[in-house]
N, C-alpha and C positions, 0 to 999 in steps of 0.2 A: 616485622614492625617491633621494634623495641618497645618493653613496657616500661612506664612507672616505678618510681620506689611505691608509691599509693596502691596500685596495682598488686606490688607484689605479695607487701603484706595483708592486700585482702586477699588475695589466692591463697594463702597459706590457712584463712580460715574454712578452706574447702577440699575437701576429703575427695580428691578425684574418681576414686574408687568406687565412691557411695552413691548409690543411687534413693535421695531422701522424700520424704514426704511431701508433699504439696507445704503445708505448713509448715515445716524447718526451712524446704526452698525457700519461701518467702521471706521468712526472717533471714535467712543468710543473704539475701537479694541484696535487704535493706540494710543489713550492716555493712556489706561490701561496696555500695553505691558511697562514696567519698570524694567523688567531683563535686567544685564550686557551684554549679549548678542542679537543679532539684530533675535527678536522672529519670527518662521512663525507661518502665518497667518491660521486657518485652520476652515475649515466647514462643518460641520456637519449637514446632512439630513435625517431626519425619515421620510421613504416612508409610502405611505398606500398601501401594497405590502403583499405578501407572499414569501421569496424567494424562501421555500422549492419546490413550484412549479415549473418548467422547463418554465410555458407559463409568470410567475412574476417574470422572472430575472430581474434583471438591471444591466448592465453592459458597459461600451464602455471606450471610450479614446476621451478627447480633448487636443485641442494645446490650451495655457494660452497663447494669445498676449504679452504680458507680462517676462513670466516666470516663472518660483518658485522664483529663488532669489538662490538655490541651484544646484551648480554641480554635474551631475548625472553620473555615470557610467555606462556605456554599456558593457555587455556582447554580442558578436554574436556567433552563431554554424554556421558555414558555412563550406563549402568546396570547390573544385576547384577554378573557379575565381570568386566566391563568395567572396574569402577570401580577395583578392586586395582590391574588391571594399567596406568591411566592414571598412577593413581597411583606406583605400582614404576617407573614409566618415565620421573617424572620431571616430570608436569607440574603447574602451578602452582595450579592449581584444578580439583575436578573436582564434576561434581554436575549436576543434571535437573532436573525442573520449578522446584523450589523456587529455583532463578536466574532464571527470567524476570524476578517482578517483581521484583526488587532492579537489572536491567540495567533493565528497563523504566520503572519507578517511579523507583529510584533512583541511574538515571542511572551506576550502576556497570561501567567501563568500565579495571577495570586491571587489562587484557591485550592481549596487541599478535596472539594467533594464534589463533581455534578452532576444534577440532574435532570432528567429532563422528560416531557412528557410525549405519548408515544407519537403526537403527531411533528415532532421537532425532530425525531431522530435524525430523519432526510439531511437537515444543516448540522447537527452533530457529529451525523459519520463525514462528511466531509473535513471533520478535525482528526478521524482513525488515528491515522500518522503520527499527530503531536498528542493525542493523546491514552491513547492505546498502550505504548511504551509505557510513560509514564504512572498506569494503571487509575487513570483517569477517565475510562470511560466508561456512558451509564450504562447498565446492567440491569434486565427486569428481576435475575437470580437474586440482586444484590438488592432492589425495591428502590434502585434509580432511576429508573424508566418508569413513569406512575402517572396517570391524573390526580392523584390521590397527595399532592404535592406539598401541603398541609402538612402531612403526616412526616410523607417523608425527610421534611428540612425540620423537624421538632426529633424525630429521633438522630438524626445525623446530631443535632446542637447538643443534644441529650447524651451522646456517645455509643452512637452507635459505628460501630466497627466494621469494614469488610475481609474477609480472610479468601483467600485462595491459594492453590501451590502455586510454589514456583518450578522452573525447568528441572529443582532437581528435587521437587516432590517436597516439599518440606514449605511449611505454613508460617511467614513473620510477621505475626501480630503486636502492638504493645497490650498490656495491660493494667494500664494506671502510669502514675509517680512515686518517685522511691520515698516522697512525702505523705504519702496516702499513708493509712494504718494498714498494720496487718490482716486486720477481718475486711478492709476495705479493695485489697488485695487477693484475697483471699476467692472473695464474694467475684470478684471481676476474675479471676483464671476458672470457677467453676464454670460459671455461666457459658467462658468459650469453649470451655472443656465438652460441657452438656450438648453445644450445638455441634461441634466440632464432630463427636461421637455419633449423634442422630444423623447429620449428615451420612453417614459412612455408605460408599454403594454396597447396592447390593453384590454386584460383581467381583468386588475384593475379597481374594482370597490369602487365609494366613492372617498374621498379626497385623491387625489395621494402626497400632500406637507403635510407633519402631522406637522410634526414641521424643523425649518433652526436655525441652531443656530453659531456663529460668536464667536471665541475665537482667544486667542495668545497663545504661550504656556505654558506660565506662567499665563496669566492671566483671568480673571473670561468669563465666557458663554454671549454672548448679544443677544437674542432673535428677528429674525425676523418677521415680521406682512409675513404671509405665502400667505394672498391672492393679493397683488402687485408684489408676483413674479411665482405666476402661468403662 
């Protein structure tokens, strides 16, 4: 893929070589984010992991102090007075069987979270397929699968995040807008960093942080020095 002129000369403000601070990362993030639009921030972790292993998963959910910077849409599955209080709390659609086929069928997919509680699962999994893939499905790891439904669609609205690897081990999360401040930045890469780390199995052995890498979404990779944020 060809890049930019924009591009180029923000690459040139980055030293490929260097592996920098959390805090320089950030600032060079935010200098080199120069698309039209207010870029998210996003981070990229290569574990020293296996995921294929059940005992070297990584997986969970934090709340970003912060935020993303983006509005998130809730889906809930609930039923009886489940449904009030998904509703009271804020989320953006709420309803049971009668959504399958319309996610199924047709292909109706605007929402970016769902959840649902644990007596719904049964019509849930029957979305697997279309939503599985998509990494749309609810998770008790992740505190998507809850009675506790309240809670759950206040921190989802609040910014809370799910992270897990992907096939080749490596975690993409955002963290904020390239509009956010730098301590507002700052404060949301610790936090993933913190959970990111407590997570760790126990089973992993060797360097659990292989590489942290800091991008916008337009613009170039910044490399973190990996052993500061062990």
């Amino acid at each position: 893929m060809k890049k930019g002129k924009k591009y180029a000369e923000a690459a040139k403000l980055i030293d490929r070589a260097t592996f920098y601070d959390a805090a320089e990362a950030i600032n060079l993030v935010k200098k080199t984010a120069v698309a039209k639009f207010d870029e998210t921030v996003e981070a990229h972790i290569r574990l020293g992991v296996d995921g294929r292993h059940a005992d070297q998963q990584v997986r969970g959910a934090v709340v970003l102090p912060h935020g993303t910077g983006k509005t998130v849409k809730v889906l809930v599955f609930a039923k009886g007075d489940k449904v009030a209080e998904a509703e009271a709390a804020g989320a953006d659609y709420v309803g049971g069987d009668e959504l399958v086929p319309k996610i199924q069928n047709d292909g109706w997919l605007d929402f970016d979270v769902v959840v649902a509680t644990p007596d719904m699962m049964g019509v849930v999994g029957r979305l697997g397929r279309v939503l599985g893939p998509k990494g749309l499905m609810p998770n008790p790891k992740a505190g998507t699968v809850t009675m506790d439904v309240t809670k759950a669609v206040a921190d989802i609205k609040a910014g809370k995040i799910e992270y897990r690897l992907d096939k080749t081990n490596i975690i993409h999360v955002p963290v904020g807008k390239a509009s956010f401040t730098e301590e507002q930045l700052a404060d949301n890469f610790q936090t993933l960093m913190g959970a990111i780390n407590k997570a760790k199995p126990a089973s992993a052995k060797g360097q659990y942080l292989k590489s942290v890498t800091l991008s916008s979404t337009m613009g170039p990779g910044v490399k973190l020095n990996t052993g500061k944020l062990a």
